[in-house]
C-alpha positions as MATLAB code, in Angstrom:
seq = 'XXXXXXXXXXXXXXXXXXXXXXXXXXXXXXXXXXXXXXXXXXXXXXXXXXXXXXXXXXXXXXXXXXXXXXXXXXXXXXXXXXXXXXXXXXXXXXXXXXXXXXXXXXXXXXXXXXXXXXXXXXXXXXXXXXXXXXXXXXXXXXXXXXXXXXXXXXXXXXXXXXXXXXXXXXXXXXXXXXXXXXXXXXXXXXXXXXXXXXXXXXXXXXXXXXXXXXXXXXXXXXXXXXXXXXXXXXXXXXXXXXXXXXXXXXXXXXXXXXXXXXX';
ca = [
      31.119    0.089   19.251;
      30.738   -3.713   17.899;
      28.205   -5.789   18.687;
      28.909   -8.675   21.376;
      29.064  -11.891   19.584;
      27.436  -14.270   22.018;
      26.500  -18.241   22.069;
      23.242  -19.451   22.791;
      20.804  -22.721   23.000;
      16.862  -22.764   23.064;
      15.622  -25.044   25.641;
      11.699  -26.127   25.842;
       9.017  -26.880   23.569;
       5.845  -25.069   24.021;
       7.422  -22.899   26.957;
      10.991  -22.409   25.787;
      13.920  -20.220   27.577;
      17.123  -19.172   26.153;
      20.804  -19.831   27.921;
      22.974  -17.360   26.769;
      26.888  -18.097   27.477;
      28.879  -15.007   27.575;
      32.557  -15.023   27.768;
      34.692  -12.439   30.112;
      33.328   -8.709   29.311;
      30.408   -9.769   26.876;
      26.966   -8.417   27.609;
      23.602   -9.260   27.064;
      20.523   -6.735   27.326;
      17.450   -8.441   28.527;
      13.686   -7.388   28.282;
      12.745   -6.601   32.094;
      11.469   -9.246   34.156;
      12.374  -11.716   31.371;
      15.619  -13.440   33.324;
      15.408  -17.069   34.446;
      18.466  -17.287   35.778;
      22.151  -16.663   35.679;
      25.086  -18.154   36.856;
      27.884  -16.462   39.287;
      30.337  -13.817   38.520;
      27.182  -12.097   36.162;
      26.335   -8.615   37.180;
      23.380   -6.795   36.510;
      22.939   -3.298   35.645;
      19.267   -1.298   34.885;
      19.755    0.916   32.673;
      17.718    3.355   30.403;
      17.052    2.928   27.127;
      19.153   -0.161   25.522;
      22.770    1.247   25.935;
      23.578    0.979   22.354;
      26.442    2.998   20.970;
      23.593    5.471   19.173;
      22.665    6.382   23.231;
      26.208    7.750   23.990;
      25.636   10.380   26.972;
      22.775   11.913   28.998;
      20.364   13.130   26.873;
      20.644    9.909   24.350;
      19.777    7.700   26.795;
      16.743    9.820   27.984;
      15.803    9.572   24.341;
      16.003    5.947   24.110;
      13.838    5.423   27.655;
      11.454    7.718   25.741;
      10.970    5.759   22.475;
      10.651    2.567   24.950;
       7.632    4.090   26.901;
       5.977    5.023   23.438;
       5.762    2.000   23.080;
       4.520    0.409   25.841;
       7.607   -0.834   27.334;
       9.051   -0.360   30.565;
      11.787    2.860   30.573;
      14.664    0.190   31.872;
      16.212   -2.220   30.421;
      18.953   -4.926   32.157;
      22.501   -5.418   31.351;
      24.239   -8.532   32.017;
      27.836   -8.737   31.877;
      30.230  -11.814   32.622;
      32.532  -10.083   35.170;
      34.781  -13.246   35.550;
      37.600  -14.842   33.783;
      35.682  -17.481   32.237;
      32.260  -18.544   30.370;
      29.253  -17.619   32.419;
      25.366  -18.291   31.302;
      22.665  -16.588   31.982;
      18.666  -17.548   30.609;
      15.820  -15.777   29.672;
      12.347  -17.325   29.775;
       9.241  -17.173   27.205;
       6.794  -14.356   28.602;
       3.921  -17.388   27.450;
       3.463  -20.567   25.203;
       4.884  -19.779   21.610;
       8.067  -19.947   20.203;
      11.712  -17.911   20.661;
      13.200  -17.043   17.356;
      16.962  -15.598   16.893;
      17.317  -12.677   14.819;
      20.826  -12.457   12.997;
      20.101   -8.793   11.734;
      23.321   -8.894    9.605;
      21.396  -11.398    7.413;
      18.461   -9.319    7.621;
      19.534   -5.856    6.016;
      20.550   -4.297    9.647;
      16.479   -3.729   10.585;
      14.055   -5.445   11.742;
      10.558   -4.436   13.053;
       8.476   -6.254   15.479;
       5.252   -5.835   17.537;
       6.138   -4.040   20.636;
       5.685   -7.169   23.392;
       7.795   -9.270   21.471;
      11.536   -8.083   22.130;
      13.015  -10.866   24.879;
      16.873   -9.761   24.674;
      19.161   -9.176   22.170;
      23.479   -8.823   21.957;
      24.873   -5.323   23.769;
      25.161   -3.092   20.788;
      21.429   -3.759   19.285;
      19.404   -0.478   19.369;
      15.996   -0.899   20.557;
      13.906    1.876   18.552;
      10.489    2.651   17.454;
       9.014    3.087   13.926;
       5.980    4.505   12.809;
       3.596    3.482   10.434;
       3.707    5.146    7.076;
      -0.227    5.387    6.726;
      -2.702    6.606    8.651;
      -5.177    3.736    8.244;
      -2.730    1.529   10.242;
      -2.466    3.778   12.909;
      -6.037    4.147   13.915;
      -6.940    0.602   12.848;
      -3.810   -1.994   13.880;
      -5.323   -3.698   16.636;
      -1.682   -3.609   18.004;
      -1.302    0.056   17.742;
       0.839    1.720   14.794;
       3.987    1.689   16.623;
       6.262   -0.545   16.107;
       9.714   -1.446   17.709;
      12.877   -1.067   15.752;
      16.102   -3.591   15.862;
      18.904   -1.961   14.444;
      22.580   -3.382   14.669;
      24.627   -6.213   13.102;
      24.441   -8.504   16.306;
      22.077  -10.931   17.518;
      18.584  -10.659   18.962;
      15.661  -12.545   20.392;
      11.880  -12.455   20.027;
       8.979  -13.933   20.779;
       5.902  -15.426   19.390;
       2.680  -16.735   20.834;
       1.654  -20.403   19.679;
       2.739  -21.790   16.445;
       5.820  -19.955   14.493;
       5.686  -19.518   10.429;
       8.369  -17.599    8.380;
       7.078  -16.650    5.256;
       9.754  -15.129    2.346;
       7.760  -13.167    0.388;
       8.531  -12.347   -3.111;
       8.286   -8.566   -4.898;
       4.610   -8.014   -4.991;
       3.307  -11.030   -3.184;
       0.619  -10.080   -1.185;
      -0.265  -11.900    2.667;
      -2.898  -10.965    4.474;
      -2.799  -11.769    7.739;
      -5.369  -11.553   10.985;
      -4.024   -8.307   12.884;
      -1.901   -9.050   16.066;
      -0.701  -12.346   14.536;
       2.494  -10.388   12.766;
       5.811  -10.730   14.772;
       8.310   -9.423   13.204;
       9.463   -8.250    9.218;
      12.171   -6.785    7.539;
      12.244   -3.206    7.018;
      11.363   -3.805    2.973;
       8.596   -5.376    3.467;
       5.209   -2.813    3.124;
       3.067   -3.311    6.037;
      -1.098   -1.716    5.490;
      -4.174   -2.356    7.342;
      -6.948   -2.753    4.988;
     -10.716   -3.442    5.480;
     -12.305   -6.379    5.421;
     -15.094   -5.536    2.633;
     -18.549   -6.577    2.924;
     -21.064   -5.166    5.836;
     -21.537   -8.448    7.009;
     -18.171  -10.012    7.083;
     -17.239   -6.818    9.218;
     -20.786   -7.320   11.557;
     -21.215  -10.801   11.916;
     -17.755  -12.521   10.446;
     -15.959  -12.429   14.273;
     -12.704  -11.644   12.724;
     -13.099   -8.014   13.232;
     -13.201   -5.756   10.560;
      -9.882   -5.275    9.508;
      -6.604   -7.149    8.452;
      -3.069   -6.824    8.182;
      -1.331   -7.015    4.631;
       2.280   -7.340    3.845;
       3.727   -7.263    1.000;
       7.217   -8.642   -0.548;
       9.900   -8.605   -1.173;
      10.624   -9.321    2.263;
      10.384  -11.955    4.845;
       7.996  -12.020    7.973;
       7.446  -14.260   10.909;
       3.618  -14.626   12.193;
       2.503  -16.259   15.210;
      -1.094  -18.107   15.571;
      -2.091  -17.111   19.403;
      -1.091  -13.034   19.753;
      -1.326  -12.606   23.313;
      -4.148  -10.159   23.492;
      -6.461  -13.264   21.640;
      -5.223  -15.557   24.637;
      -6.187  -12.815   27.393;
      -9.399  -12.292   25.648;
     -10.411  -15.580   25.936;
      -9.382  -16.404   29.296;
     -11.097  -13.078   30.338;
     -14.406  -14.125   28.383;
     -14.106  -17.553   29.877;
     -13.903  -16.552   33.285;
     -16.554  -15.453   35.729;
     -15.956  -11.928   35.160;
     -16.277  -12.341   31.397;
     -19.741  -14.365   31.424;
     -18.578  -17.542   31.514;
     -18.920  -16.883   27.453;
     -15.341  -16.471   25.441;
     -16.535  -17.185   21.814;
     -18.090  -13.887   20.788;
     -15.603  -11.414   21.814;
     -14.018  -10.958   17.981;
     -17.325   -9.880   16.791;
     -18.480   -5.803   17.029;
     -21.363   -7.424   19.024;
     -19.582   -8.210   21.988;
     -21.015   -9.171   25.341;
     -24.204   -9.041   23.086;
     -24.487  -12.472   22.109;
     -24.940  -13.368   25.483;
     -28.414  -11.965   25.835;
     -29.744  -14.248   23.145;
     -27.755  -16.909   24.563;
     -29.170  -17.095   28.187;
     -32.556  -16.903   27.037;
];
């Protein structure tokens, strides 16, 4: 089954939506609850899993509504198809303030993985999978979990990222290290670890946590500077409920700080 091949145009700045325009019998598959709008002759279908080609049949698309729920996602996704005779657009908005990057994964080796909330929609045909980490310190210690989701296909396909947008092309051996949550997206060759920060008081006191992400080339990688768990955080600790205090949740401390605070 080939991939649609669809046309598309970001609109926005720090909120941004994409318009998709399908012509007659192309399809888009859309993250759900992520449509803005569409325009007539569009129909919707909720489907499970993706409806790639790889979920021919029954039991392969109970298999792909599984690997969605492991990772956090929602078992359905949406279809939209152009049912008419002519060009028909339909949008997708920005989940929160960042950025919405298109994926060409033919340029990208056929792969790409990205954290599991940033998926928005991609071209009918794109397989939405999940991959798991190779070691075990990323899986107990990623403060985004150690699964990851997949984007297989030669078509095209839309994430998002929270704040300001970097690409980084990494060359064999070069070595990033990056605050965990803040990775996007990579290609499949680049090696992704969680390491530890080091000394006792960097991990105690330094309110970065205790561990970071490193990635290293070849490869490229896209990282975002507000993850959406940091922006909940801080709203939370800013808010009533949260103490009215929202600058000491990223140390081990915690709600601690406040007690020498409010004396």
């Amino acid at each position: 089954m080939a991939m649609d091949v669809i046309d598309y145009q970001i609109f926005g700045d720090d909120m941004q939506f994409v318009e998709i325009e399908l012509d007659p019998r192309e399809a888009v598959v859309g993250e759900a609850g992520s449509m803005f709008y569409m325009e007539d002759q569009i129909q919707m279908e909720t489907i499970f899993g993706d409806g790639s080609a790889s979920q021919g049949g029954i039991l392969g698309s109970l298999l792909g509504a599984g690997k969605r729920l492991v990772t956090g996602e929602s078992l359905f996704t949406t279809v939209y198809t152009n049912q008419g005779s002519v060009k028909r657009k339909v949008a997708f908005g920005a989940p929160y303030p960042g950025r919405i990057i298109p994926m060409h994964l033919d340029q990208l080796g056929g792969t790409l993985l990205c954290q599991k909330d940033a998926f928005l929609c991609a071209a009918k045909g794109v397989s939405l999978g999940i991959a798991f980490q190779k070691r075990l310190g990323a899986g107990f210690f990623g403060g985004e979990g150690f699964i990851l989701q997949k984007l297989e296909g030669d078509g095209l396909a839309f994430v998002h990222a929270g704040g300001a947008l970097i690409a980084k092309d990494l060359q064999p051996g070069e070595t990033l290290r990056v605050d965990t949550g803040c990775v996007v997206a990579f290609t499949s060759n680049v090696d992704y670890d969680i390491q530890f920060v080091g000394g006792v008081k960097t991990a105690l006191f330094g309110g970065e946590g205790i561990f970071f992400t490193t990635l290293r080339g070849p490869g490229r990688v896209w990282l975002q500077s507000l993850p959406l768990a940091r922006m909940a955080n801080r709203i939370v600790g800013a808010s009533k409920i949260g103490g009215g205090r929202g600058g000491e949740e990223g140390s081990v401390l915690g709600g601690l700080g406040n007690l020498f605070e409010r004396n």
